[in-house]
C-alpha positions as CSV (number, residue, x, y, z in Angstrom):
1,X,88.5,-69.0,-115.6
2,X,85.6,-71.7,-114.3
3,X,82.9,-70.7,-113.0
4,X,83.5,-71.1,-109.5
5,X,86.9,-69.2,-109.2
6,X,84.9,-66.0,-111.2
7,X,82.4,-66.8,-108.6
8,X,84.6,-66.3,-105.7
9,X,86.3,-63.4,-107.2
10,X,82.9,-61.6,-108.0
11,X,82.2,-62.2,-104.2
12,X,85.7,-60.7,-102.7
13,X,85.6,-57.7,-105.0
14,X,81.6,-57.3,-103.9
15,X,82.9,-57.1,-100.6
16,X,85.9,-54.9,-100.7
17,X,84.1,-52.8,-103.0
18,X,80.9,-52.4,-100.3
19,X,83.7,-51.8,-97.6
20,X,85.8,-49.0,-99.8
21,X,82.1,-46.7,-100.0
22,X,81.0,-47.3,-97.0
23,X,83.9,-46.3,-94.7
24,X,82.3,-42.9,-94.5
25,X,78.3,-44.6,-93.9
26,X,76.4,-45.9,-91.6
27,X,73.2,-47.9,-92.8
28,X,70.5,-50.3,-91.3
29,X,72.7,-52.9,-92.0
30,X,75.7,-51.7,-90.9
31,X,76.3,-50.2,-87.4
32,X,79.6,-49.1,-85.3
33,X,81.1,-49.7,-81.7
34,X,83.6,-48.6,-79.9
35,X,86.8,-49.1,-81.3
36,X,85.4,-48.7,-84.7
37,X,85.5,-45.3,-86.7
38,X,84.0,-43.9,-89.3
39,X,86.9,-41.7,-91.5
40,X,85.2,-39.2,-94.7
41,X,86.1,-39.7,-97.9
42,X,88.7,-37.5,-98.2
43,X,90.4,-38.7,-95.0
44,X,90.0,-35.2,-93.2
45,X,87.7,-35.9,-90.4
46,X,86.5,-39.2,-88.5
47,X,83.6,-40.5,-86.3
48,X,83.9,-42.3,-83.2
49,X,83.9,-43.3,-79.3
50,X,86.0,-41.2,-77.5
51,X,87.3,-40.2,-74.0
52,X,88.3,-36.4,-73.1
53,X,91.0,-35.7,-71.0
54,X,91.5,-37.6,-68.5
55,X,87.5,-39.0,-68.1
56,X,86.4,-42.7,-68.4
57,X,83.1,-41.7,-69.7
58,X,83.0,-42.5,-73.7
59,X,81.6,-40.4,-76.0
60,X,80.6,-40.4,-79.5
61,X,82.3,-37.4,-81.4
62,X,84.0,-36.2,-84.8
63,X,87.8,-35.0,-84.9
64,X,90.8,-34.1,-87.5
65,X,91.3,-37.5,-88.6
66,X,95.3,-36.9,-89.5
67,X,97.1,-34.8,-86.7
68,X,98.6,-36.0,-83.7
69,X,96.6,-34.6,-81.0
70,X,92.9,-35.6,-81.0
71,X,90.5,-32.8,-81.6
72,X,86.8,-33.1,-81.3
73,X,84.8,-30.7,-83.2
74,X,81.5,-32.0,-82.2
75,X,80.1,-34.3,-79.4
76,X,76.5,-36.1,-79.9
77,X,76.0,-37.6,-76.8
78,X,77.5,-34.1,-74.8
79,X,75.1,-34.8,-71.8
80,X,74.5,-38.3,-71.6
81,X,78.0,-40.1,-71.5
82,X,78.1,-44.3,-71.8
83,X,79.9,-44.5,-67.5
84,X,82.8,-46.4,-67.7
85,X,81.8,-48.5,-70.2
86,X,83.1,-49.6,-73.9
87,X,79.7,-51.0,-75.1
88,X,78.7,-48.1,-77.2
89,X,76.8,-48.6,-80.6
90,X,75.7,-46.1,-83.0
91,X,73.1,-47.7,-85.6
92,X,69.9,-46.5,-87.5
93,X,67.2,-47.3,-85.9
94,X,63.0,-48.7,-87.0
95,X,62.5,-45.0,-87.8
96,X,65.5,-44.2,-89.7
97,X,66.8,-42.2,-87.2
98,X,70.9,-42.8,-85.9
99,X,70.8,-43.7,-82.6
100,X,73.8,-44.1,-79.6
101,X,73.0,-46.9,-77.4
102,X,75.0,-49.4,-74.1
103,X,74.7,-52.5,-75.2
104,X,76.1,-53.2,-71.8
105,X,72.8,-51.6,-70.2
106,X,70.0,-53.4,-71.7
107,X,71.0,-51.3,-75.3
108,X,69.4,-48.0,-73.7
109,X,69.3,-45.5,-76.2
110,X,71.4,-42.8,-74.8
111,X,71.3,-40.2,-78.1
112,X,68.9,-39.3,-80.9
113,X,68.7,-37.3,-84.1
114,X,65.4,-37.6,-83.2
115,X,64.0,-36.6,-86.3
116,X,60.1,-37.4,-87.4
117,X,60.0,-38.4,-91.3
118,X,56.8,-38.0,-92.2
119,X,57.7,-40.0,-95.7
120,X,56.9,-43.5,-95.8
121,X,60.5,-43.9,-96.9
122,X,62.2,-44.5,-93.4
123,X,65.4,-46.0,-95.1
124,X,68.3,-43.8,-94.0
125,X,71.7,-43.6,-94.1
126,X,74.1,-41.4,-92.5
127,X,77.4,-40.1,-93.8
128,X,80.5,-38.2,-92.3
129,X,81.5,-35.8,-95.2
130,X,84.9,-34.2,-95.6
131,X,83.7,-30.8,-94.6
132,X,83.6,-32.1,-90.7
133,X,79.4,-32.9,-90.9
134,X,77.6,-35.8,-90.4
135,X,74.4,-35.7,-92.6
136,X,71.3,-38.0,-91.9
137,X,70.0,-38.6,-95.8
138,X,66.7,-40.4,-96.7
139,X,68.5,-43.3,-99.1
140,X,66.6,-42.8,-102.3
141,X,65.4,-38.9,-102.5
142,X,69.0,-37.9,-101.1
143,X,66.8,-35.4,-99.0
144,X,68.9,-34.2,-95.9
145,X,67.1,-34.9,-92.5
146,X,69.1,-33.8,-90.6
147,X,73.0,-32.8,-90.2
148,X,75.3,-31.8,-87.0
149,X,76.5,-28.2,-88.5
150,X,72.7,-27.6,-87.1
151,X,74.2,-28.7,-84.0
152,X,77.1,-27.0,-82.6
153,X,79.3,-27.9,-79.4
154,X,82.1,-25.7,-78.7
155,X,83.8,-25.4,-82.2
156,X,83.1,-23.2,-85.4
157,X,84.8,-25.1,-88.1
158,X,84.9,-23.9,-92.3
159,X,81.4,-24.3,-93.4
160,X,79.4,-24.2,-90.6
161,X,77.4,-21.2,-89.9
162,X,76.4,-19.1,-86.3
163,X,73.4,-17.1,-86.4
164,X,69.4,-17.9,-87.0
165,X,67.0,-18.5,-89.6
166,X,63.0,-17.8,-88.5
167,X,62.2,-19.9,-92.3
168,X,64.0,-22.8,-90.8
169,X,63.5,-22.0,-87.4
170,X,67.3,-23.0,-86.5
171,X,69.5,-21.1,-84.2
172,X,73.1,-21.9,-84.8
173,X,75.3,-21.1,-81.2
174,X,78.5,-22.1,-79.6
175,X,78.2,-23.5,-76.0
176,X,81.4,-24.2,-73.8
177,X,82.3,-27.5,-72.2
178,X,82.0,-27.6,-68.6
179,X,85.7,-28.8,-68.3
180,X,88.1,-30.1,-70.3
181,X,87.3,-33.7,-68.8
182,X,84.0,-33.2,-69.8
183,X,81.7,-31.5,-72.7
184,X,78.2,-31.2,-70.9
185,X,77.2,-27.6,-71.6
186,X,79.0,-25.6,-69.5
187,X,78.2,-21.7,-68.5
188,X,79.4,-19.9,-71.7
189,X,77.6,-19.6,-74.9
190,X,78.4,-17.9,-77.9
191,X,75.7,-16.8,-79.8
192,X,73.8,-13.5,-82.5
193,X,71.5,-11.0,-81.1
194,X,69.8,-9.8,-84.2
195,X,68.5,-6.5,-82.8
196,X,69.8,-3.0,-84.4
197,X,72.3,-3.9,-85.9
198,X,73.2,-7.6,-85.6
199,X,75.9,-8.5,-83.3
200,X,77.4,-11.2,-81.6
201,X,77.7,-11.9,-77.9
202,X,79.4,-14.3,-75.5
203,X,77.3,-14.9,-72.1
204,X,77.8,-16.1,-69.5
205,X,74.3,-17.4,-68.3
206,X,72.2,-15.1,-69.6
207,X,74.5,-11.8,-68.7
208,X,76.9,-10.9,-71.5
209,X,80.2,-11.5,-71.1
210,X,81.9,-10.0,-74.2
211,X,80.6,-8.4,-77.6
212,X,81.9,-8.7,-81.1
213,X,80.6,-5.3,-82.1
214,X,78.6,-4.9,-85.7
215,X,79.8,-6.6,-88.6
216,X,80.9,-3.2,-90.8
217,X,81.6,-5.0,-94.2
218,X,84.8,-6.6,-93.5
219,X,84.6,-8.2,-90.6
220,X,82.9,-7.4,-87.3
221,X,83.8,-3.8,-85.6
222,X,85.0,-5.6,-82.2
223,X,87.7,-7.7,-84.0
224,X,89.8,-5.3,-86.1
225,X,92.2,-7.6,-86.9
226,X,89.5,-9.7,-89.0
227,X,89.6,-6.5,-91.3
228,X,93.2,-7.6,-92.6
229,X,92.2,-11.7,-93.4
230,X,95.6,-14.3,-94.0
231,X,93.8,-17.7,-94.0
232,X,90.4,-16.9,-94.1
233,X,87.3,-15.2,-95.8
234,X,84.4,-14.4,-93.0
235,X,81.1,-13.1,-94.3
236,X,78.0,-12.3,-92.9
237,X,74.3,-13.0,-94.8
238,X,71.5,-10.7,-93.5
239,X,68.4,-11.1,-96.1
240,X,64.7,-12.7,-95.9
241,X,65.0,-13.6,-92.1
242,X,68.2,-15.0,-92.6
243,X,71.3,-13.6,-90.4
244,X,73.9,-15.7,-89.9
245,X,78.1,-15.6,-90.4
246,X,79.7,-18.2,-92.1
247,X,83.7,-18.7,-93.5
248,X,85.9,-20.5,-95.8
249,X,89.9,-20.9,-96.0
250,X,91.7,-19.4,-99.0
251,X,93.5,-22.9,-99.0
252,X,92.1,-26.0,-97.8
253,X,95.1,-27.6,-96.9
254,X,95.1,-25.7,-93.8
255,X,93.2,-26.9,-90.2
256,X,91.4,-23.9,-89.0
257,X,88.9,-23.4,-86.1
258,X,87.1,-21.5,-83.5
259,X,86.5,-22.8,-80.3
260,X,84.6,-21.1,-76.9
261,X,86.7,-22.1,-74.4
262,X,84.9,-23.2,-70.0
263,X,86.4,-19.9,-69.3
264,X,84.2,-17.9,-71.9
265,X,87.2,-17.0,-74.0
266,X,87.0,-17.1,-78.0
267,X,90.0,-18.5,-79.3
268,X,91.5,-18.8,-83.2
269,X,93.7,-21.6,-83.7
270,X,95.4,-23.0,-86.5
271,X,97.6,-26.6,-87.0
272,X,100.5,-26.0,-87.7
273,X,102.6,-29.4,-88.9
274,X,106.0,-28.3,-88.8
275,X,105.9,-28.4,-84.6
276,X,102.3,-30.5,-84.0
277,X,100.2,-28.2,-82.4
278,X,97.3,-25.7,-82.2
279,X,98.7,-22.2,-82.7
280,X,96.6,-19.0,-81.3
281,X,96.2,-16.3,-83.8
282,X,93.7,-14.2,-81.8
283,X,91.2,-14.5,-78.8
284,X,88.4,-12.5,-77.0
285,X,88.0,-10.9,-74.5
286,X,91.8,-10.0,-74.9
287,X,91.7,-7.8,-71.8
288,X,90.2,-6.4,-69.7
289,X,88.7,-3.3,-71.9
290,X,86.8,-6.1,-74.0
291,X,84.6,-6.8,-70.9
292,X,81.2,-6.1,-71.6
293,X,80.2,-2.5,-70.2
294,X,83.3,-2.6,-68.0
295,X,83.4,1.2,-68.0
296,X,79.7,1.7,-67.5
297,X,77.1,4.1,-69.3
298,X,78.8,6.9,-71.6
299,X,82.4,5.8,-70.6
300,X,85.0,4.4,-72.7
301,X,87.9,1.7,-72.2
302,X,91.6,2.9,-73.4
303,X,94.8,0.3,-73.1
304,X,96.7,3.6,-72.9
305,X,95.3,5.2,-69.7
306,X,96.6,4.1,-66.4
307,X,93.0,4.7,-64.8
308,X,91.5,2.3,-67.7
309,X,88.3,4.5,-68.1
310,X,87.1,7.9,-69.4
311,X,83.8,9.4,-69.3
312,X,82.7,10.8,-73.2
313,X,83.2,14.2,-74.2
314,X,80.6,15.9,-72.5
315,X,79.8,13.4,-69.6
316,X,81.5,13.5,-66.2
317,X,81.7,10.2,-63.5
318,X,78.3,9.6,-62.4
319,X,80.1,8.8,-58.9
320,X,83.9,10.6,-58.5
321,X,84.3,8.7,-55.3
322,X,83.8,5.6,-56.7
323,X,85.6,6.3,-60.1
324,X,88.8,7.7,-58.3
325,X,88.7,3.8,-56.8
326,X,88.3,2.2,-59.7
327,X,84.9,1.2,-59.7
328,X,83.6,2.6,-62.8
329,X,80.7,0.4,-63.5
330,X,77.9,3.4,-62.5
331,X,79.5,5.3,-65.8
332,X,79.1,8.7,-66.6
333,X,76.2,11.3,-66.6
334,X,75.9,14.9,-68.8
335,X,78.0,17.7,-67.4
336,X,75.0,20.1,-68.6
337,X,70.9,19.4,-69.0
338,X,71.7,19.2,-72.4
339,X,68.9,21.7,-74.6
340,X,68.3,20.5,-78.0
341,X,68.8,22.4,-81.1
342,X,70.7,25.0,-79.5
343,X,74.2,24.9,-81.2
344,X,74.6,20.8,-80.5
345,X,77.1,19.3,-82.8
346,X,79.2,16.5,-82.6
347,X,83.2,15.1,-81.7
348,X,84.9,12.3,-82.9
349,X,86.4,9.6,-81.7
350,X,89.0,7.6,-83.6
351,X,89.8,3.6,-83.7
352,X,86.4,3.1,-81.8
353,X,84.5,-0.5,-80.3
354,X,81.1,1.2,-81.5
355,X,78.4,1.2,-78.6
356,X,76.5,-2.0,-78.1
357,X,74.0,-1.8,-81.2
358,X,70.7,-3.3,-79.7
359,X,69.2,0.4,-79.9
360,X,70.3,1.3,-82.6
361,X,69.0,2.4,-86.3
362,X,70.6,0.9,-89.4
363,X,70.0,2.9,-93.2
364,X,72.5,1.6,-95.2
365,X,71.3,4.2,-98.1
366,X,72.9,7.3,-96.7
367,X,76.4,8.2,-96.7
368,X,78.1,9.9,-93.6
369,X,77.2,13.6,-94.2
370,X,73.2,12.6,-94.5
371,X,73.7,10.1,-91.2
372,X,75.1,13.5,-89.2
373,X,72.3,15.5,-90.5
374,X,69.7,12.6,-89.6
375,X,71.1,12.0,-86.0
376,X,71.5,16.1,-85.2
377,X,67.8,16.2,-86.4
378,X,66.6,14.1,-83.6
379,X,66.8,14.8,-80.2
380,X,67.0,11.4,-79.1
381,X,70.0,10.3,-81.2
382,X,73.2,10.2,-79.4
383,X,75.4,8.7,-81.9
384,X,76.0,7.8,-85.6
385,X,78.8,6.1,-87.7
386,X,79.5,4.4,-90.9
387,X,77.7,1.1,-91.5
388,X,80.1,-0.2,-93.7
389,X,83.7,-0.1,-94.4
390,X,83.7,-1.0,-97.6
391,X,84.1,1.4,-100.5
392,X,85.6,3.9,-97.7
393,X,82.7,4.0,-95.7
394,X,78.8,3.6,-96.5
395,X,75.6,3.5,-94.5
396,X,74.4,5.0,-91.1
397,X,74.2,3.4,-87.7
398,X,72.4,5.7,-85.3
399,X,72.2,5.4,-81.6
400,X,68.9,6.2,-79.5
401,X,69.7,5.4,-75.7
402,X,72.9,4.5,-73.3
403,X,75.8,4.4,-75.1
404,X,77.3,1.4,-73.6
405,X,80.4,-0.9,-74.0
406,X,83.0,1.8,-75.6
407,X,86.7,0.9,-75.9
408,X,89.5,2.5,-78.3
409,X,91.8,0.1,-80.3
410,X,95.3,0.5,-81.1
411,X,95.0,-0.7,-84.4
412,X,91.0,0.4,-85.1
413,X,89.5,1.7,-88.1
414,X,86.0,3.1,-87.3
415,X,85.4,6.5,-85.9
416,X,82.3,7.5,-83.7
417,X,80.7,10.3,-83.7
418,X,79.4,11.5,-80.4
419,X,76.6,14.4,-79.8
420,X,77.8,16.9,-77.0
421,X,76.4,20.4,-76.5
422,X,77.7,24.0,-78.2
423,X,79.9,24.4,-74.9
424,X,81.9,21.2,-75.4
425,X,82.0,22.5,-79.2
426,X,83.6,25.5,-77.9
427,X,86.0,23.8,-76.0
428,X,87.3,21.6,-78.7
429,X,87.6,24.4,-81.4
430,X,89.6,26.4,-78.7
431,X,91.7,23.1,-78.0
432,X,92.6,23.1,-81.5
433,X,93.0,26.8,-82.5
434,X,95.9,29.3,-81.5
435,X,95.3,29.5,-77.6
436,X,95.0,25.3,-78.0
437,X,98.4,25.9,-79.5
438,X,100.2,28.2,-77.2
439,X,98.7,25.7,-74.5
440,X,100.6,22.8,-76.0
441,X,103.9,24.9,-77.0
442,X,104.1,26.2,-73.2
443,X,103.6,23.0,-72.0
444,X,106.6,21.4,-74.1
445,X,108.7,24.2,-73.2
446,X,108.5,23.8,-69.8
447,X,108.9,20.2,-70.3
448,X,112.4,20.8,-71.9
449,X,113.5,23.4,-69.4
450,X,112.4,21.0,-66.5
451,X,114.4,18.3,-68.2
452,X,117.3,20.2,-69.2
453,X,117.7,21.3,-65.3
454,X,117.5,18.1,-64.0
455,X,120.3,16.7,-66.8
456,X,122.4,19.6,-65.8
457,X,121.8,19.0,-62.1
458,X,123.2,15.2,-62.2
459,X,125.6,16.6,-63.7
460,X,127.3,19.0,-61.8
461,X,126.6,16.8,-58.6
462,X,128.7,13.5,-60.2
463,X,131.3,16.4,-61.2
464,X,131.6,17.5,-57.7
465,X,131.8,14.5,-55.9
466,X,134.5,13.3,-58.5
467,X,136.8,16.1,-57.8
468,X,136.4,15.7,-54.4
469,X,137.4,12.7,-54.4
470,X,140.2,13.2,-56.9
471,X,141.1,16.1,-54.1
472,X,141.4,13.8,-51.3
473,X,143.9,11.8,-53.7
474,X,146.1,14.9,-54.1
475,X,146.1,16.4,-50.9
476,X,147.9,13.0,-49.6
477,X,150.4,13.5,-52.0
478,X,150.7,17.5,-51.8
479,X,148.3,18.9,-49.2
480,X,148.4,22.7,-50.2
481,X,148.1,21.8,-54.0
482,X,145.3,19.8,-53.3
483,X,143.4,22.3,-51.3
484,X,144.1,24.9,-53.9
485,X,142.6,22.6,-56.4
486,X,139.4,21.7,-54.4
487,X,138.7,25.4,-53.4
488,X,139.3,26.5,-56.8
489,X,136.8,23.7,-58.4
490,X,134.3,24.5,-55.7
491,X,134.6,28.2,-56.1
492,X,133.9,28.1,-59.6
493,X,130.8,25.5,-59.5
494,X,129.8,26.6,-56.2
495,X,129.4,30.3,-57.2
496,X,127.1,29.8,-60.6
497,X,124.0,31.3,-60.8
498,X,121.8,28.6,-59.8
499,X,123.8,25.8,-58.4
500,X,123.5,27.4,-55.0
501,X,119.8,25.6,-55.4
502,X,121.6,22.3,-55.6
503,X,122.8,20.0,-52.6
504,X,124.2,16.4,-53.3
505,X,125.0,14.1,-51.5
């Protein structure tokens, strides 16, 4: 081989080489435009210009690089769209930072990561990894400046996390797209409230919307159904100012995400290849009992109950008028001035949504005998349950105020314990004992009776109207035989103890 030919060939494989690890980078040197993407290593996810819907504006965004329908899971330019134009450019700029710019209108920068390096390194690449996030890197310390899991739009994907961090001073939050034409920030967000016992809220502005309850060790106590994982392993860090929830997929093979829908909604949905599409495996609000506070102070939400609402045991409609029309927003208020100390106790309620946590006390060192005896010790304490579900049931959340947002599931695992007075003690132990008993046995008697009556009554009146019928046959044919059979019939239903009651028609 001359020279020149191993010259040439040093050259070609120079360049496919710097085109096979750079597919997933952008550098100085190299930028993008529309029409261009930018695919991850492992072929999972790519970067590039895109149009939503049925929009014209282009934006720059990330999606599932190998399915059929295309999926953004993140948008950089969400509020600042290039109009109707294809001259989008994403480069790094002068101070290493990756810029979106219209070189169609005078190349104004339209999108930052807007990061300052204080370094006198300002040589940067960025790089779209297979885990769905782009990561800003200072070239030669491989420091990360910045990354777009710091970023959310409307999707939690495998890796990213939802929470805060006061060290980093990062909130991590979900925000809806205004439509499905276009991802400004809509009027949803998804995001933690720390306070009591951390918890997890959709708003709608600033009013909630719909809570996910306190995570309880296997998943968060508004979701049962995360209790019971098939694809996926949710966990929730809460140390050194950190509180955040994070999860992984037991195989990676599979597409998994989370996306806040423009109507507020919370939906779970999975790719599924055999029929091309997005499959639902859970949402929230899922009716109308996950509502935030839809049954007011001290009431609770049951699927069961045609009038949707209940007050606690103990608590009566703060307003019957307006509860017997199905307004129960006001809630429920103490039957009694309750006195403390003076035989209290407390009932439980089974498969419970616990009460919104944000006054609430967490000690995850006592078990559930020391949390009774801690709550009945303090006047102020309306509530207490497990902390944990793990192990069979660990730690103590105590409540201090309104016991607000309540709802029973089907298919729940955590009980609450709620504080009523000795009368309502009374009344529980004497719906349980014998008269409890002989309550419930005289009701199902008279249930069967009742029901026995009424079977007996159909009866005899399809009987009768068949043998009249049958008698009108005859007494064509043989008019005295007829008539003899028809009195006789009638004589003998007609004359039983009871039938006289009946008429049919």
């Amino acid at each position: 081989m001359d020279t020149e030919e191993w010259s040439m060939n040093a050259f070609i494989f120079f360049l496919l080489f710097q085109f096979c690890t750079s597919i997933d980078t952008i550098m100085p040197t190299k930028f993008i435009t529309d029409g261009d993407i930018l695919v991850s290593t492992g072929e999972k996810f790519a970067l590039g210009f895109f149009s939503p819907g049925s929009s014209r504006d282009r934006y720059l965004g990330i999606w599932y690089n190998k399915i059929s329908e295309q999926t953004p899971v993140w948008v950089a330019n969400r509020e600042t769209p290039l109009k109707n134009s294809n001259g989008g450019v994403v480069t790094i700029n002068g101070d290493g930072n990756l810029v979106v710019f219209d070189r169609n209108q005078n190349s104004t920068v339209l999108w930052s990561t807007n990061v300052t390096n204080h370094h006198n390194d300002k040589d940067s690449i960025a790089k779209l990894l297979d885990s769905g996030n782009l990561v800003l890197i200072e070239a030669h310390s491989q420091r990360v400046l910045w990354q777009s899991f710091d970023y959310p739009a409307d999707t939690f994907i495998p890796g990213m996390t939802l929470g805060q961090s006061k060290k980093m001073g990062m909130r991590w939050l979900l925000t809806s797209w205004k439509s499905r034409n276009d991802p400004a920030r809509g009027n949803y967000w998804y995001a933690l409230d720390p306070r009591g016992s951390p918890q997890f809220f959709v708003y709608k502005g600033l009013t909630p919307y719909w809570r996910s309850g306190p995570w309880i060790g296997k998943g968060l106590n508004g979701l049962p159904e995360m209790a019971r994982p098939l694809v996926s392993n949710v966990s929730l860090v809460n140390h050194d100012g950190e509180v955040y929830i994070t999860y992984s997929l037991f195989n990676d093979s599979i597409l998994s995400r989370i996306i806040l829908d423009e109507t507020g909604s919370l939906h779970v949905l999975i790719w599924i290849k055999a029929i091309n599409r997005w499959n639902s495996f859970g949402r929230a609000p899922r009716d109308r009992c996950d509502d935030y506070g839809h049954c007011g102070p001290y009431g609770r939400c049951t699927t069961n109950d045609v009038m949707e609402c209940e007050c606690l045991p103990g608590f009566e409609p703060k307003s019957l008028r307006d509860w017997n029309l199905r307004d129960w927003s006001a809630g429920c208020v103490r039957k009694r001035v309750q006195e403390c100390g003076k035989g209290e106790g407390f009932l439980k309620l089974s498969r419970e949504k616990v009460p919104d946590t944000l006054i609430s006390l967490v000690d995850n060192s006592l078990n559930l005998k020391e949390c009774k005896k801690k709550c009945l010790s303090n006047c102020s304490c309306k509530a207490y349950t497990n902390s944990d579900f793990n192990g069979g049931g660990i730690g103590c959340i105590t409540w201090y105020g309104e016991l607000m947002d309540i709802r029973e599931f089907i298919n729940g695992e955590q009980d609450l314990y709620v504080r009523v007075d000795s009368i309502e003690i009374a009344n529980a132990r004497k719906s349980k004992g014998f008269l409890g008993k002989k309550r419930n046995l005289a009701i199902l008697v008279v249930a069967i009776v009742v029901g026995l009556f009424l079977l007996v009554s159909s009866g005899y009146c399809l009987l009768k109207k068949m043998i009249k019928k049958k008698g009108v046959t005859e007494n064509q044919r043989n008019p005295d035989m007829s008539l003899f059979n028809l009195a006789t019939s009638a004589t003998s239903f007609g004359d039983s103890p009871g039938m006289g009651l009946l008429e049919c028609r």
